[in-house]
BALOKOL-244659 format. One record per residue (C-alpha): residue number from 1; residue in one letter; chain; x, z, y. Coordinates in Angstrom, 1 decimal. Example, Ala and Ser with C-alpha at 12.3 -4.5 7.8 and 13.67 -1.06 7.14 Angstrom:
resi; resn; chain; east; up; north
1; a; A; 12.3; 7.8; -4.5
2; s; A; 13.7; 7.1; -1.1
***
This chain:
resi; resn; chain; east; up; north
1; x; A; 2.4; -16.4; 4.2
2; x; A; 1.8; -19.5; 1.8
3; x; A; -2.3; -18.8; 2.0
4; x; A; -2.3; -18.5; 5.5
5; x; A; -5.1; -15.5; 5.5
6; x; A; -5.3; -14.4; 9.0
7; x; A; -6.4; -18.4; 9.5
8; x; A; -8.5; -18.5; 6.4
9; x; A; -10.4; -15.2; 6.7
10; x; A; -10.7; -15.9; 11.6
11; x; A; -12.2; -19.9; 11.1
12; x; A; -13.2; -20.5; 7.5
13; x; A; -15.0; -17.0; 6.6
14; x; A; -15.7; -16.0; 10.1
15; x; A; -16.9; -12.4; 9.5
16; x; A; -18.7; -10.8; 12.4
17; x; A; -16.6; -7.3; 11.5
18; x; A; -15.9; -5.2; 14.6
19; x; A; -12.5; -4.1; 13.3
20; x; A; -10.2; -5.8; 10.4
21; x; A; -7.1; -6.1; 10.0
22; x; A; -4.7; -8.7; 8.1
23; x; A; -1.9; -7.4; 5.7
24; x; A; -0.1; -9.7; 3.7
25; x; A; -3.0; -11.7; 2.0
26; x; A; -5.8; -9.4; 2.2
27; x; A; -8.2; -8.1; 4.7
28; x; A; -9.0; -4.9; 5.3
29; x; A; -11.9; -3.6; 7.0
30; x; A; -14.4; -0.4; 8.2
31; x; A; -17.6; -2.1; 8.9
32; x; A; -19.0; 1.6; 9.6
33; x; A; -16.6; 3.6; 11.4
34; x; A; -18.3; 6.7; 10.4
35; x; A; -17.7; 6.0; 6.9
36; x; A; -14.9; 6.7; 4.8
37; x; A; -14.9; 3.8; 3.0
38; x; A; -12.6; 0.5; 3.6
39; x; A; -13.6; -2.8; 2.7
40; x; A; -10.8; -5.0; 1.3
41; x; A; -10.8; -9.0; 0.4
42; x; A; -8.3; -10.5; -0.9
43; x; A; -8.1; -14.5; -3.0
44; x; A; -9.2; -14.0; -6.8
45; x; A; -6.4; -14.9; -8.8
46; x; A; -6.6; -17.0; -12.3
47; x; A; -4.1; -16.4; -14.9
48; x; A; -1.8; -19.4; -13.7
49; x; A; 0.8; -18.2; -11.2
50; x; A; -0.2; -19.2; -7.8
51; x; A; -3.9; -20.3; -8.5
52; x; A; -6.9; -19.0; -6.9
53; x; A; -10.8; -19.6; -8.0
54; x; A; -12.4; -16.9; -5.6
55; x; A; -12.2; -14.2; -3.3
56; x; A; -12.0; -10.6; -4.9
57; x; A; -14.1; -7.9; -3.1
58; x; A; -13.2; -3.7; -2.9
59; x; A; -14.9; -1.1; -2.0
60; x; A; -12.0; 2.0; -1.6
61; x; A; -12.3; 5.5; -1.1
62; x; A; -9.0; 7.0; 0.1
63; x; A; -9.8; 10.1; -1.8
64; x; A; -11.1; 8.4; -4.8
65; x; A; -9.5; 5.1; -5.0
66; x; A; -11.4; 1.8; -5.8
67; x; A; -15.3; 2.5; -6.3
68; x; A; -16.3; -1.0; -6.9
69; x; A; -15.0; -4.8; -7.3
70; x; A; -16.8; -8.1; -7.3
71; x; A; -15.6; -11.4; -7.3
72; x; A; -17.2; -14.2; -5.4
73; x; A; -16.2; -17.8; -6.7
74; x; A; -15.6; -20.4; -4.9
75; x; A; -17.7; -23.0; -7.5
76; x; A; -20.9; -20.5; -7.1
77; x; A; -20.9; -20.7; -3.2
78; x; A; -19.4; -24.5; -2.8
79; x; A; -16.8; -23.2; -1.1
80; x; A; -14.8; -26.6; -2.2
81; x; A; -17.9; -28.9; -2.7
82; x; A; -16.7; -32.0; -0.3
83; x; A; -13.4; -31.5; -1.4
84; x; A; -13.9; -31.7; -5.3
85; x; A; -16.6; -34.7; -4.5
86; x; A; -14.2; -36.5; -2.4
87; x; A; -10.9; -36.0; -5.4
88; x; A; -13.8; -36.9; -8.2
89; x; A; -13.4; -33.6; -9.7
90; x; A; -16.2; -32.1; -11.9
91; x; A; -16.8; -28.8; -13.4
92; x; A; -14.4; -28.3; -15.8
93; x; A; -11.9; -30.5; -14.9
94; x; A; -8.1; -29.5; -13.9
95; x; A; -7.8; -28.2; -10.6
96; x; A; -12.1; -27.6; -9.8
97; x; A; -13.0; -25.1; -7.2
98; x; A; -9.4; -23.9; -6.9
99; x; A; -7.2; -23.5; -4.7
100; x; A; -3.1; -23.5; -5.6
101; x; A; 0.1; -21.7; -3.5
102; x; A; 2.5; -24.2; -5.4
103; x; A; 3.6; -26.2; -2.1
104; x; A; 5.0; -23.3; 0.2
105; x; A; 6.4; -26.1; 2.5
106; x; A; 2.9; -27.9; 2.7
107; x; A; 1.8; -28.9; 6.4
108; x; A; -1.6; -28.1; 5.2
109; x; A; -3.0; -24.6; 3.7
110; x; A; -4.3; -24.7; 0.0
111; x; A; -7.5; -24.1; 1.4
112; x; A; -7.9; -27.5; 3.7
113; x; A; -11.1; -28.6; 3.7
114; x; A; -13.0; -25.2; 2.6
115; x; A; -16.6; -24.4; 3.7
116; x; A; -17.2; -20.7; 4.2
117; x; A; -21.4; -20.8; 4.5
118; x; A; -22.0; -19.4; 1.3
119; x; A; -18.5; -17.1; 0.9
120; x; A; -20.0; -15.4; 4.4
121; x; A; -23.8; -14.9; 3.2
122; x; A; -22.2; -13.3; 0.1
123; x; A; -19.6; -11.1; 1.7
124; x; A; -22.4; -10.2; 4.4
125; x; A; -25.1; -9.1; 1.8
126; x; A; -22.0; -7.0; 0.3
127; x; A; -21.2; -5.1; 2.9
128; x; A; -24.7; -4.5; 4.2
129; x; A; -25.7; -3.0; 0.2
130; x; A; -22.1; -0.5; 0.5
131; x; A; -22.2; -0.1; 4.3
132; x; A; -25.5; -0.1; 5.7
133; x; A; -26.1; 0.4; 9.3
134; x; A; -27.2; 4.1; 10.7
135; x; A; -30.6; 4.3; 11.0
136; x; A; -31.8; 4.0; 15.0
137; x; A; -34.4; 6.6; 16.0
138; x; A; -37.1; 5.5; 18.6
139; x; A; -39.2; 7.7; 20.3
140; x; A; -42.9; 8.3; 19.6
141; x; A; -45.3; 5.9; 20.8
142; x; A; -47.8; 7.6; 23.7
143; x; A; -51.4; 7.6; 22.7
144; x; A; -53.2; 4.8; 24.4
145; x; A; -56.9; 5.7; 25.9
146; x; A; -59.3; 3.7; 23.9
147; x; A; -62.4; 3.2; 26.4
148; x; A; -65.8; 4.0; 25.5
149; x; A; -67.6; 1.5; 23.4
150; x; A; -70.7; 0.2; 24.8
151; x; A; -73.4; -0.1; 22.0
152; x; A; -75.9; -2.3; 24.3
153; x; A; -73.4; -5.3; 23.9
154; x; A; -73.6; -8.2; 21.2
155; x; A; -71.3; -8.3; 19.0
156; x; A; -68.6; -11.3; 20.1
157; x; A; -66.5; -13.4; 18.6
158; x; A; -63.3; -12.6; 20.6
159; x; A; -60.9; -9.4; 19.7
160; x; A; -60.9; -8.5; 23.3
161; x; A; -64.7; -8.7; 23.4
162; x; A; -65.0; -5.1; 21.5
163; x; A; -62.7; -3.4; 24.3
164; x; A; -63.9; -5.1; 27.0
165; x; A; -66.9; -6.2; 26.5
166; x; A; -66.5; -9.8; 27.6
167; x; A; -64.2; -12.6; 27.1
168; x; A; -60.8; -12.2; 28.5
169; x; A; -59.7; -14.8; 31.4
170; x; A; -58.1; -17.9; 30.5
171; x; A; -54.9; -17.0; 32.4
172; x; A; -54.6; -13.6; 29.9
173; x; A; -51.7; -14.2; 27.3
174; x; A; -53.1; -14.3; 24.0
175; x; A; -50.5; -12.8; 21.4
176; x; A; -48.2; -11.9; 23.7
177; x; A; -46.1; -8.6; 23.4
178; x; A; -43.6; -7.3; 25.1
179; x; A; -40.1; -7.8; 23.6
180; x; A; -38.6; -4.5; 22.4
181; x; A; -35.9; -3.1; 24.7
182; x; A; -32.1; -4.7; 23.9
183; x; A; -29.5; -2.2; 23.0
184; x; A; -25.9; -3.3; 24.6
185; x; A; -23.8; -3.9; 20.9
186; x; A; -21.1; -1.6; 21.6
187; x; A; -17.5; -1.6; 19.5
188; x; A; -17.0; 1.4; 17.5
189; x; A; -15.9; 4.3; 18.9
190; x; A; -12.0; 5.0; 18.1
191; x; A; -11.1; 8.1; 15.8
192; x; A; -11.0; 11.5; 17.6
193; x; A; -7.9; 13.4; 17.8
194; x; A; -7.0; 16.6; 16.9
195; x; A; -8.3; 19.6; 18.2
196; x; A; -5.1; 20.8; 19.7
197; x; A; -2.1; 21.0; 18.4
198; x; A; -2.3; 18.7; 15.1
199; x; A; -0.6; 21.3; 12.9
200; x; A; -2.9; 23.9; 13.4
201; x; A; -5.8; 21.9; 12.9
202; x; A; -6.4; 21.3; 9.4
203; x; A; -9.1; 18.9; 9.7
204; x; A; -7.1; 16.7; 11.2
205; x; A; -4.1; 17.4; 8.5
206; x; A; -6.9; 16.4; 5.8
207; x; A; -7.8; 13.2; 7.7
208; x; A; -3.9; 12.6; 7.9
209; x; A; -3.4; 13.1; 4.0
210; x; A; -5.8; 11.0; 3.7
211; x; A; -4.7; 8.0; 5.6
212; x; A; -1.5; 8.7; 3.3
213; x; A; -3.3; 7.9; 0.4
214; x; A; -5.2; 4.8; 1.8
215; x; A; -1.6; 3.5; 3.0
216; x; A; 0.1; 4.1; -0.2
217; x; A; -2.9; 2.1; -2.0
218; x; A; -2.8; -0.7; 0.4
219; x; A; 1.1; -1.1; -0.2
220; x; A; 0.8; -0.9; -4.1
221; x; A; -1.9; -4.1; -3.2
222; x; A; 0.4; -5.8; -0.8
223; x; A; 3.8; -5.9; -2.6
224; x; A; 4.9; -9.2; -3.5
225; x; A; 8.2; -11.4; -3.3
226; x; A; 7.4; -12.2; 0.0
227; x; A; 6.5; -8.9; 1.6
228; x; A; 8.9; -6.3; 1.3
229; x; A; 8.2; -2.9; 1.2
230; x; A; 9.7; -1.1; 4.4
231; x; A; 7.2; -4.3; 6.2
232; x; A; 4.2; -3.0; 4.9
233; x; A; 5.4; 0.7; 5.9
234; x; A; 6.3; -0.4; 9.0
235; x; A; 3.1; -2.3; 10.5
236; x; A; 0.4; 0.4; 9.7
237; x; A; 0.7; 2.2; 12.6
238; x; A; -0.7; -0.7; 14.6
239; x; A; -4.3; -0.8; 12.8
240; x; A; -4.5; 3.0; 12.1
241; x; A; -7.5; 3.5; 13.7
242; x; A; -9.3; 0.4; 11.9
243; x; A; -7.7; 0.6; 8.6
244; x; A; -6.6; 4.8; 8.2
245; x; A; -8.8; 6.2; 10.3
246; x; A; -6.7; 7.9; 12.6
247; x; A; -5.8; 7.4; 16.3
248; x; A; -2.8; 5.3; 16.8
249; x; A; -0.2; 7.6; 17.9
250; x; A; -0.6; 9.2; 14.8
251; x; A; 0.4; 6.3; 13.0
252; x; A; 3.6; 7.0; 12.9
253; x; A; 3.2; 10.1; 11.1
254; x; A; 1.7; 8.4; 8.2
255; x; A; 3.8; 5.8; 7.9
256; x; A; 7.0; 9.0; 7.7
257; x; A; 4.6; 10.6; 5.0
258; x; A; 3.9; 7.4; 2.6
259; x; A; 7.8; 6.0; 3.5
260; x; A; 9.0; 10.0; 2.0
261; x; A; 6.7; 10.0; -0.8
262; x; A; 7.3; 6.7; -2.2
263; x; A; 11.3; 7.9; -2.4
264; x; A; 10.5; 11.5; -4.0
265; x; A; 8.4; 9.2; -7.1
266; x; A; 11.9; 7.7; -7.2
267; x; A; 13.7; 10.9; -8.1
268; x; A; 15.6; 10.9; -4.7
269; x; A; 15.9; 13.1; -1.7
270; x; A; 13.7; 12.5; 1.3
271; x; A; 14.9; 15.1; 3.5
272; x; A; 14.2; 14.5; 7.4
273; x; A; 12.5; 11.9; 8.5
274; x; A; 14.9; 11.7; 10.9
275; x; A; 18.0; 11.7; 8.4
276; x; A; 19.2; 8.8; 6.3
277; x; A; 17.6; 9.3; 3.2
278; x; A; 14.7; 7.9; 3.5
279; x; A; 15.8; 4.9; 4.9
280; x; A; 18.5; 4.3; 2.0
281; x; A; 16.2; 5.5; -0.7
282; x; A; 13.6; 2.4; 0.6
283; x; A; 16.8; -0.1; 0.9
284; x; A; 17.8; 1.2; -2.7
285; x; A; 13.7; 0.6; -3.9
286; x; A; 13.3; -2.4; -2.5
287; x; A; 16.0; -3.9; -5.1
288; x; A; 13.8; -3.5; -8.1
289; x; A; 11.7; -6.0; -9.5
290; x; A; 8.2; -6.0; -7.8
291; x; A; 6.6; -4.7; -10.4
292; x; A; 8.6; -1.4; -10.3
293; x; A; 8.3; -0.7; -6.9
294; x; A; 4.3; -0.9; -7.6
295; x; A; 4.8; 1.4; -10.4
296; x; A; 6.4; 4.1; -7.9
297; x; A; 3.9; 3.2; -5.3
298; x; A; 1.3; 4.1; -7.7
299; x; A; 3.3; 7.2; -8.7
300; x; A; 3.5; 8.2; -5.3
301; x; A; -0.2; 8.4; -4.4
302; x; A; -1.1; 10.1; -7.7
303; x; A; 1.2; 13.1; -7.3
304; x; A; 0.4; 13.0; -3.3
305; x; A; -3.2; 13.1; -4.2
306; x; A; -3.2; 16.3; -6.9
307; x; A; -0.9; 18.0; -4.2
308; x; A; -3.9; 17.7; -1.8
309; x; A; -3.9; 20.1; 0.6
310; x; A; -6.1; 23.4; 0.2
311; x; A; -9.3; 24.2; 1.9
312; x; A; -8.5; 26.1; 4.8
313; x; A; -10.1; 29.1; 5.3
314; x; A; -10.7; 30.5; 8.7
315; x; A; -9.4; 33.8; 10.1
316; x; A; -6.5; 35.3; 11.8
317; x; A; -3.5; 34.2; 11.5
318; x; A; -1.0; 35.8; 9.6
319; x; A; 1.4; 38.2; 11.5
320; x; A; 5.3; 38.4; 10.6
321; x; A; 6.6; 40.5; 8.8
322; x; A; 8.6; 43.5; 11.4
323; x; A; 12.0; 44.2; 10.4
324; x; A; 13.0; 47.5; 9.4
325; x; A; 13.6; 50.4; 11.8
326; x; A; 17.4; 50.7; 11.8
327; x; A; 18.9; 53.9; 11.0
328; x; A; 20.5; 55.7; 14.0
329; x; A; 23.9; 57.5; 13.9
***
């Protein structure tokens, strides 16, 4: 891509995120892996073609779509401070704390030259407000024995004095405490599977609809002249577990779901996902202008998301119908 973002967002931002992942121009990440909700940073766009002033924050719910935006710019954390000094520009003058994809062919990025410092404290302080870490428990302190005081001694000067009733030795560490105990930093855990057989498990079919509707979001955000379509569809399978929540073998499945729904917004048959039509209704969409194939993107997650599966309710299972007794002769 023109903006290089995987090297922008690995050694200019440098978050310390445990699991991101890079599609198309924007980052997507699940700082807490218990939580729903994604983070997603993309470059804050001006209304010139190809200009950038900042880096646009979202908070999504795959369920509920986008809960919050901010947008950090680049002249409020001098992101582009040396640079502007060294080119003599000043607030307010063309081409200040922005950056421009005009020069595809370029040997350098758009963003040469950018300091990150202040982009990072701001995403940081972001992220800990929408995703704060789980509370750790520690156990109880045990009651410490206080000795008897002795009421014979003079007062004295020292601390120690009224426990011990004389001054500590010079070799005793004053205001020394033990360290607290270090906790190994672990990675988080990966999504659990299903519990059995993934179609009779509709916990797991939720969690799957649900990465549908994250995946069809993320495709309506990544579609430009650049990406096509059946790419975006086609690398989600490799960060399902950081970006849809959702062991990687299942993947696939989502990718089959989002790739089917997209072509049913478009009025056409989906059939198998082993047929044809799928793959010629995509090759069909991805002719349209840009902006249309968003439109039935967007189409696509609305109707998949009022066609939500039902609560499941637990019992027996449903027995087949027995065919009629046949008459004899």
């Amino acid at each position: 891509m023109a903006l290089h973002a995987q090297q922008f967002f690995d050694d200019v931002i440098e978050l310390p995120l445990h699991q991101y992942a890079i599609v198309g121009d924007a980052l997507y990440a699940s700082p807490q892996p218990n939580s729903p909700l994604r983070l997603r940073i993309d470059f804050a766009p001006t209304i010139r073609h190809g200009e950038y002033d900042g880096l646009r924050l979202r908070v999504v719910h795959p369920e509920q779509g986008v809960l919050d935006t901010t947008i950090l710019r680049f002249a409020d954390h001098g992101t582009f401070a040396r640079r502007d000094t060294a080119r003599d520009l000043v607030p307010g003058r063309d081409g200040y704390a922005v950056i421009r994809d005009w020069h595809p062919h370029s040997s350098q990025p758009p963003w040469h030259g950018a300091d990150g410092t202040g982009l990072r404290t701001a995403i940081e302080q972001y992220a800990h407000f929408w995703f704060p870490p789980p509370a750790v428990s520690r156990p109880a302190a045990r009651p410490v024995a206080q000795p008897t005081p002795v009421t014979s001694s003079p007062p004295a000067e020292h601390p120690f004095a009224t426990e011990f009733c004389m001054p500590p030795p010079r070799w005793f560490p004053l205001h020394r405490r033990e360290p607290p105990p270090t906790t190994a930093v672990h990675g988080p855990p990966a999504p659990s599977g299903p519990n059995g057989f993934w179609i009779t498990d509709p916990d797991f079919r939720d969690r799957l609809h649900s990465a549908t509707l994250t995946l069809l979001d993320i495709v309506e955000d990544c579609l430009n002249d650049d990406l096509a379509l059946s790419d975006i569809l086609d690398g989600a399978r490799d960060h399902a577990e950081t970006m849809l929540g959702v062991p990687s073998t299942y993947g696939i499945l989502v990718e089959a779901e989002a790739a089917a729904q997209i072509v049913q917004a478009a009025g056409l048959d989906a059939g198998s996902p082993f047929g044809l039509a799928i793959a010629q209704g995509l090759a069909g969409i991805a002719q349209l202008p840009v902006e249309q194939q968003q439109q039935l993107v967007r189409a696509a997650a609305r109707r998949y998301a009022i066609n939500a599966p039902s609560p499941s309710v637990n019992g027996p299972p449903t027995s087949l119908p027995r065919p009629a007794p046949g008459r004899s002769r």
